[in-house]
N, C-alpha and C positions, 0 to 999 in steps of 0.2 A: 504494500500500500504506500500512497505518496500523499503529500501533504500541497494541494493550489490554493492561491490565493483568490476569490471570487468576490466578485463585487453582489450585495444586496441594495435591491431598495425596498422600503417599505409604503404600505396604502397610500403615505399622505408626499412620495414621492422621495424624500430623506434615502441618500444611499451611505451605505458601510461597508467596510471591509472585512468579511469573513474568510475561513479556512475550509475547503473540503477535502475530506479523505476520499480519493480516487485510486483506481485500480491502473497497474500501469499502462495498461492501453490507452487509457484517456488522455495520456502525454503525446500522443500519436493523433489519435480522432479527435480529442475535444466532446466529445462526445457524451452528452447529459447523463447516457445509460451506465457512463462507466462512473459514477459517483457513485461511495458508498455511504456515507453522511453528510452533513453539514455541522458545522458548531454555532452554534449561536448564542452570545451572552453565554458562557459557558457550557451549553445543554449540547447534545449529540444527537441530530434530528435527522434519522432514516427516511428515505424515501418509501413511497407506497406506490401500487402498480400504476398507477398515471403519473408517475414518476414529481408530485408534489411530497411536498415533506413538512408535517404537522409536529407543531410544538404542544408536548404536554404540559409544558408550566404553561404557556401563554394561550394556548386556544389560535394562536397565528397558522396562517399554511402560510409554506413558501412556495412557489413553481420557479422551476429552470425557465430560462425564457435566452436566446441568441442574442447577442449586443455586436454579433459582425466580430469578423478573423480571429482570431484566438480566444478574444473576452470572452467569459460569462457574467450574466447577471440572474439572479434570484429576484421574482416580485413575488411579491406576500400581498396574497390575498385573503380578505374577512371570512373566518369560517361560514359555512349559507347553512342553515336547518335544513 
């Protein structure tokens, strides 16, 4: 596993600098699928099969989203009932 650096932003647009743990393929592809977590504020948030990734302290989902050639970004969207 390898440690990238990934840009977030969140609902009200505010972006951060987080860490995901990737598989080494993903140094290759870039590739959303090859992420195996996120950290967030300290927490360690897995991805689930739509490849979004929900915080259990916060009730936040984050989604993978392309920001063009290498970058990624996370947008965190409002849990929906």
């Amino acid at each position: 596993m390898y440690i990238e650096n990934i840009k977030v932003t969140d609902q009200f647009g505010a972006m951060y600098a987080i860490k995901a743990t990737v598989e080494r393929h993903f140094l290759e592809s870039k590739s959303a699928s090859h992420i195996q977590y996120i950290t967030v504020d300290g927490e360690d948030i897995r991805p689930s099969f739509e490849m979004c990734f929900q915080s259990r302290s916060s009730g936040k989902i984050f989604k993978v989203i392309k920001n063009g050639g290498f970058k990624r970004q996370v947008q965190q969207y409002k849990n929906q009932p």
